[in-house]
C-alpha atoms as one frame of an Amber mdcrd trajectory, in Angstrom:
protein
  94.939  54.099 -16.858  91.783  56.368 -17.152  92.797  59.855 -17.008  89.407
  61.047 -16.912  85.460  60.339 -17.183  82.556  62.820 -17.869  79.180  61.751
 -17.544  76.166  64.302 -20.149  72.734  63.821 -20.223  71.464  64.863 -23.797
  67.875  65.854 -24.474  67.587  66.453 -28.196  64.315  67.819 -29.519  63.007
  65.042 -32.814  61.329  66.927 -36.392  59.459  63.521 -36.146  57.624  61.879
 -33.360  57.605  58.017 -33.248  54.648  56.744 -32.162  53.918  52.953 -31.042
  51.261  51.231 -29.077  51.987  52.789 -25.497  54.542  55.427 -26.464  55.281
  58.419 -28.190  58.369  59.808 -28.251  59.470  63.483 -29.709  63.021  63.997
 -27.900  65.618  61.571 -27.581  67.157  60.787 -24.077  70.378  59.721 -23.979
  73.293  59.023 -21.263  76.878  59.825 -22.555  80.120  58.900 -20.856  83.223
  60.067 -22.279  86.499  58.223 -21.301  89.861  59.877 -21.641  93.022  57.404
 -21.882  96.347  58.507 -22.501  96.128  59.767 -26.007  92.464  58.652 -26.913
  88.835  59.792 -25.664  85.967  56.998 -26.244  82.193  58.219 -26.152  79.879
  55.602 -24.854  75.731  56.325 -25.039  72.593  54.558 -23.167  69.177  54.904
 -23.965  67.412  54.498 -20.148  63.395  53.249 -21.054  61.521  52.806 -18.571
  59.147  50.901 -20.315  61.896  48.020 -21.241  63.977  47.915 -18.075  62.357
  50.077 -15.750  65.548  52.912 -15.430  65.225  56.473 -15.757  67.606  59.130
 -17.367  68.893  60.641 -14.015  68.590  57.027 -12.877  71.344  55.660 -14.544
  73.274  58.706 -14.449  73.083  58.041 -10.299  74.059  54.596 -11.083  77.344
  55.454 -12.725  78.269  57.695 -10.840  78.299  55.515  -8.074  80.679  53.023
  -9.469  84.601  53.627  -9.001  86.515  54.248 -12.387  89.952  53.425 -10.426
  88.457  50.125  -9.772  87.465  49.350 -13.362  90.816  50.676 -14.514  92.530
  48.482 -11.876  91.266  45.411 -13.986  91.572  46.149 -17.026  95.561  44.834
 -17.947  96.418  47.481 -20.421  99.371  46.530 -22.365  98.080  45.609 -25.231
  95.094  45.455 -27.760  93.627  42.128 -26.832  94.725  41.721 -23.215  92.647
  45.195 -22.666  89.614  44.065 -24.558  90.135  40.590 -22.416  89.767  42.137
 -19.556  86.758  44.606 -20.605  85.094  41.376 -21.618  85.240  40.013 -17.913
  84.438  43.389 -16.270  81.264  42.090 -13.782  79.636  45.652 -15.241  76.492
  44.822 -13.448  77.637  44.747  -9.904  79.804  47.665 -10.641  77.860  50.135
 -12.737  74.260  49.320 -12.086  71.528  48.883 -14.975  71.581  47.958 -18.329
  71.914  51.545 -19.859  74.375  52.804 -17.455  76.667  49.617 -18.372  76.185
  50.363 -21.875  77.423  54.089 -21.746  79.900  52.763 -19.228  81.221  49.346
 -21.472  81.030  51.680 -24.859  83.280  54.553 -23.937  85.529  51.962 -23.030
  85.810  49.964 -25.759  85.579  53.014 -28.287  88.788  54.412 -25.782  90.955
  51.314 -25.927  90.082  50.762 -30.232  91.150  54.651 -30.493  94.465  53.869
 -28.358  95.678  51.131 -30.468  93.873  52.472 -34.172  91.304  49.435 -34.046
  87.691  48.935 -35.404  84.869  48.127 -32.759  84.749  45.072 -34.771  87.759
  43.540 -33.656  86.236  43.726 -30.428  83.885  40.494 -31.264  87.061  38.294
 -31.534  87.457  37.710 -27.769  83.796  36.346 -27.907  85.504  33.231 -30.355
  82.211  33.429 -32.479  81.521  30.512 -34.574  82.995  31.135 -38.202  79.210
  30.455 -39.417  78.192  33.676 -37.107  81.263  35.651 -39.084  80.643  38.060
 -41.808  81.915  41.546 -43.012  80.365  43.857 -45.236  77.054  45.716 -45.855
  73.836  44.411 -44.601  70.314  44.702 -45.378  68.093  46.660 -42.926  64.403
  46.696 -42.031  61.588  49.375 -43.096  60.420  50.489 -39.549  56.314  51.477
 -39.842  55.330  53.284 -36.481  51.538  53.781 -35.667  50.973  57.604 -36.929
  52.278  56.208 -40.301  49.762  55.064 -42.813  51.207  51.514 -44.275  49.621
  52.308 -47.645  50.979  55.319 -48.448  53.957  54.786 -46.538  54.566  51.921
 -49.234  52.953  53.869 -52.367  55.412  56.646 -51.914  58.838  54.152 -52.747
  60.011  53.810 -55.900  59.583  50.643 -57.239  63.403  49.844 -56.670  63.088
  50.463 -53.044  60.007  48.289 -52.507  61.883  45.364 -54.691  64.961  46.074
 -51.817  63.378  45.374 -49.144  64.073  42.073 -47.412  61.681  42.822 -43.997
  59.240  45.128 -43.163  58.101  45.581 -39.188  54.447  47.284 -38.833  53.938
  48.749 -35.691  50.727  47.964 -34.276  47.711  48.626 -31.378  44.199  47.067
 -31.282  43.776  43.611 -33.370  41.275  44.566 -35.827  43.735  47.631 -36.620
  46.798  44.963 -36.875  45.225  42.408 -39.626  44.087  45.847 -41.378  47.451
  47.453 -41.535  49.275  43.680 -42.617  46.569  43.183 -45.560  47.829  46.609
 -46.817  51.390  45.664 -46.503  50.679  42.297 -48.697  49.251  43.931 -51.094
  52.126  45.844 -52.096  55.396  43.917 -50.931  57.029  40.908 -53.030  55.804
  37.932 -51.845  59.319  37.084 -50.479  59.238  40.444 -48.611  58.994  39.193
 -44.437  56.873  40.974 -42.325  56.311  41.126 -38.689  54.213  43.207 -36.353
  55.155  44.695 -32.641  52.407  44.739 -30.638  54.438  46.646 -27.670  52.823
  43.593 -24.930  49.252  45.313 -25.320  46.742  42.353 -26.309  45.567  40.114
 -23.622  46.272  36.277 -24.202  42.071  35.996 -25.648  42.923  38.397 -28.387
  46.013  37.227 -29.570  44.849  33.583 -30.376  41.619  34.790 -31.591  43.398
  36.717 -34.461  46.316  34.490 -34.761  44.876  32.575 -37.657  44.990  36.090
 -39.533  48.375  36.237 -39.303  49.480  33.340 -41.249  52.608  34.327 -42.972
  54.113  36.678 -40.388  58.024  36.261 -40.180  56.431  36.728 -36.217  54.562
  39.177 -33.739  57.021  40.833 -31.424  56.014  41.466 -27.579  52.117  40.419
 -28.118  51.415  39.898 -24.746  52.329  41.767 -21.643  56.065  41.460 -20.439
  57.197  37.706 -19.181  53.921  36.248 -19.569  55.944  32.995 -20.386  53.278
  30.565 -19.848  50.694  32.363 -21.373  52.999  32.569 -24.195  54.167  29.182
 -24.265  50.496  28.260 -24.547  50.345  30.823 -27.198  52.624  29.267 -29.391
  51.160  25.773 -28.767  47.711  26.651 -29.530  48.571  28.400 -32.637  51.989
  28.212 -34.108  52.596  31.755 -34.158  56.190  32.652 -33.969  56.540  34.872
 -31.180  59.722  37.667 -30.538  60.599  38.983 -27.605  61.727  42.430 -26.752
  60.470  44.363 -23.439  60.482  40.646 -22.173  64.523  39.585 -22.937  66.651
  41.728 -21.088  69.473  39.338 -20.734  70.299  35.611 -20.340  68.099  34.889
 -17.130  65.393  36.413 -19.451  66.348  34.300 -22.691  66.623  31.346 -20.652
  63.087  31.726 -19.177  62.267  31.956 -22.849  63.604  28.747 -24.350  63.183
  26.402 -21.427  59.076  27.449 -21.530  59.048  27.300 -25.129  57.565  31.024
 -24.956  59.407  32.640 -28.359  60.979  31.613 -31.566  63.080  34.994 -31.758
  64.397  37.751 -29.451  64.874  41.052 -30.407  68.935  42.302 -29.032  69.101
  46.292 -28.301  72.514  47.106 -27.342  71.234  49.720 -24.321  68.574  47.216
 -23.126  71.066  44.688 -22.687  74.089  46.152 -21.118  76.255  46.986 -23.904
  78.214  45.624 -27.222  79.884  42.606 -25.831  77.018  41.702 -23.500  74.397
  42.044 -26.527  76.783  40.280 -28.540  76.555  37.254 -25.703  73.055  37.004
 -25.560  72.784  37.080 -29.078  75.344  34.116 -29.733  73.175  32.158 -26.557
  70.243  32.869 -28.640  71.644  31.188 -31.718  72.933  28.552 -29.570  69.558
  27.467 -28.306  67.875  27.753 -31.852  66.232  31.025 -31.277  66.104  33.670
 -34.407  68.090  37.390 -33.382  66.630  41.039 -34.632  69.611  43.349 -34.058
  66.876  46.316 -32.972  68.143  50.098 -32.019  66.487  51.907 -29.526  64.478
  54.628 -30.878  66.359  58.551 -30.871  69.822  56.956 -30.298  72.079  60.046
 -30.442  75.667  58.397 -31.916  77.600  55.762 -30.030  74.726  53.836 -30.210
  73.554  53.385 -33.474  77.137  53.233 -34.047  78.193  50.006 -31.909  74.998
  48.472 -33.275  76.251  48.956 -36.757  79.543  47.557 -35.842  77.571  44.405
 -34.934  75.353  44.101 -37.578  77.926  44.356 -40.467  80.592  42.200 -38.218
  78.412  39.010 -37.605  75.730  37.352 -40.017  72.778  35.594 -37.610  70.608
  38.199 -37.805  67.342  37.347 -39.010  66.737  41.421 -39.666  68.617  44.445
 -38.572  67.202  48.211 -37.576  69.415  50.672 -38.829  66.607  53.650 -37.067
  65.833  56.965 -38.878  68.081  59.154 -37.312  68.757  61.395 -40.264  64.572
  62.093 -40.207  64.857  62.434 -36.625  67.556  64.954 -36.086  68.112  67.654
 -39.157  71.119  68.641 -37.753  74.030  65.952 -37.993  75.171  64.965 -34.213
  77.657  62.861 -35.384  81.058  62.933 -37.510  80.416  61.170 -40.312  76.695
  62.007 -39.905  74.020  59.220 -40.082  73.783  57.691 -43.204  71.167  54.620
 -44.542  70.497  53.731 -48.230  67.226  53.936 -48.272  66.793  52.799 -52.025
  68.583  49.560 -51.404  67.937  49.492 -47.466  71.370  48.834 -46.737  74.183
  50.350 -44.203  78.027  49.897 -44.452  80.595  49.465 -42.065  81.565  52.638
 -40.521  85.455  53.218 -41.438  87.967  54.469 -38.789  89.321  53.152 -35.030
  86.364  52.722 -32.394  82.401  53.121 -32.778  83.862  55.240 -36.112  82.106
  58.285 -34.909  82.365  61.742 -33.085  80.106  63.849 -31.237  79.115  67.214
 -33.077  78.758  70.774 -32.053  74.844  70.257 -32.229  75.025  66.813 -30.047
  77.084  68.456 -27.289  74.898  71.744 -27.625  71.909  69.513 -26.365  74.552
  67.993 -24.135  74.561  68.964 -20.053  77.667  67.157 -18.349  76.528  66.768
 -15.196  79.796  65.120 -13.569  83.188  64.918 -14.202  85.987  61.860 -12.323
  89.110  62.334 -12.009  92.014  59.776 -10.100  93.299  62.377  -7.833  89.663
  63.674  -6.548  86.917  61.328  -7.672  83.366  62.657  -8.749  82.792  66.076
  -8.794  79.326  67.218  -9.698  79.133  69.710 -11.815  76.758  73.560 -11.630
């Protein structure tokens, strides 16, 4: 039974801004549910973007409080470990929560709730999926070097020791205008091992002209993510005819409907799997197991400014399965001085690797500084359902 659910918006200031080619960002934006059970409380987080699925922040706070936690407990069979991660699993989160990041924040806190109830990993989580033992794997995994626009690749590069550049197994260069994009991969050759991959997002800015004009300048990308605008499958299908160039989608993959738009037109070779974007763990999970299924490359991507359960969740993915093609850890520990999580955010950046986070659930707490950023705007409870807060 759920005892209780409290929906916070967090607003947290950034040291850094993250620029890309129609954003800038300098706070991050999150949506927190927190999920009491008898014994155990789960923290879930989305990341609303606008820009990728068209929600706001007070958006999908609307959205979930409009959905019935009674009802969701109702289904869920609770006796034990796998019959309440069963029945999680075939939640219909969409028609009861609303969009992508409210399901997320929603689908998180639960499963972080029910792994804390019976002392299990998030991991374990991925067995009701029945994913093929090729797609299993435990352990550290490597993670991408993330260059955003108001970076300089150069000196980004120059500045690592020559034991971090050697680490590095992909590199993604964030990129505007054409001319700008073959400039900023020339100085990335120049200083990564040749079997160093490297790929561009283009954030869907260059018209169909440009991109197959400067295609034959990319030879050697691992691909160009989002080049065009969003779900411009056939000019994207004719893209990749013309030219060859493998082509990741992001702002245009949202879920399957998306994915299978994707692969029937022939418009992308890979698809880039946010947890937030997509409705949650299990549901990215899904889509990236469809993906794999159909013979599409997966980037396990984070959302940038993810506060905790988040990043978490993703990192319960990426060191649980092994299709991904890269994985983004993000730069939270640049982002946010202050720790807003329990064990605080942690990436070796000499060997560009993250380990499994230890402990039951997403492995993680909120901190004092999270929840000081933290406004709960609404609080459920069985005997008197939503009650806004002052």
């Amino acid at each position: 039974m759920i005892h209780r659910v409290r929906l916070h918006t967090a607003i947290v200031p950034m040291a850094a801004a993250f620029d890309h080619a129609t954003r800038s960002r300098r706070s991050a934006e999150s949506l927190l549910a927190e999920v009491e059970l008898a014994g155990a409380r789960g923290w879930g987080e989305g990341a609303p973007r606008g820009y990728v699925t068209g929600e706001t922040l007070d958006g999908a706070a609307r959205a979930v409080q409009a959905c019935d936690p009674a009802a969701l407990a109702e289904r869920i069979d609770w006796r034990t470990f796998d019959s309440a991660i069963a029945s999680i699993a075939q939640l219909p989160l969409p028609e009861l929560v609303g969009g992508p990041s409210a399901q997320a924040a929603v689908e998180i806190a639960l499963l972080d709730a029910v792994c804390r109830c019976f002392a299990r990993p998030l991991a374990d989580v991925l067995r009701v999926l029945d994913p093929p033992a090729r797609v299993r794997r435990e352990g550290p995994t490597s993670v991408s070097l993330v260059i955003h626009l108001s970076r300089d690749v150069a000196s980004t590069l120059d500045a690592l020791t020559p034991q971090a550049v050697a680490a590095l197994r992909h590199v993604k260069i964030k990129v505007a205008d054409p001319a700008g994009a073959v400039k900023r991969l020339a100085q990335a050759r120049d200083r990564l091992p040749a079997d160093t991959r490297i790929s561009l997002d283009v954030n869907g800015t260059w018209s169909a002209a440009e991109a197959e004009q400067i295609a034959g300048e990319l030879t050697g990308v691992a691909w160009v993510e989002e080049p065009l605008p969003p779900r411009s499958w056939s000019e994207l299908a004719r893209l990749r005819r013309a030219t060859g160039l493998p082509v990741m989608l992001d702002e245009s993959c949202t879920g399957t409907a998306d994915l299978d738009t994707a692969a029937a037109s022939g418009a992308a070779s890979h698809i880039n799997v946010r947890l937030s974007k997509c409705g949650g763990f299990l549901a990215a999970a899904r889509l990236a197991l469809r993906a794999d299924a159909l013979g599409l490359g997966c980037q396990l991507g984070v959302h940038v400014a993810e506060v905790g359960p988040l990043w978490a969740a993703g990192r319960a993915l990426a060191t649980a399965w092994g299709l991904w093609q890269t994985v983004e850890a993000g730069r939270a520990d640049e982002w946010f001085p202050a720790p807003l999580t329990r064990p605080a955010f942690a990436v070796d950046r000499l060997l560009h690797r993250v380990r499994p986070l230890a402990g039951p659930g997403t492995g993680i707490d909120p901190t004092e500084e999270l929840l000081r950023h933290a406004r709960c705007l609404a609080t459920w409870e069985p005997d008197g359902g939503w009650r806004r807060n002052a």
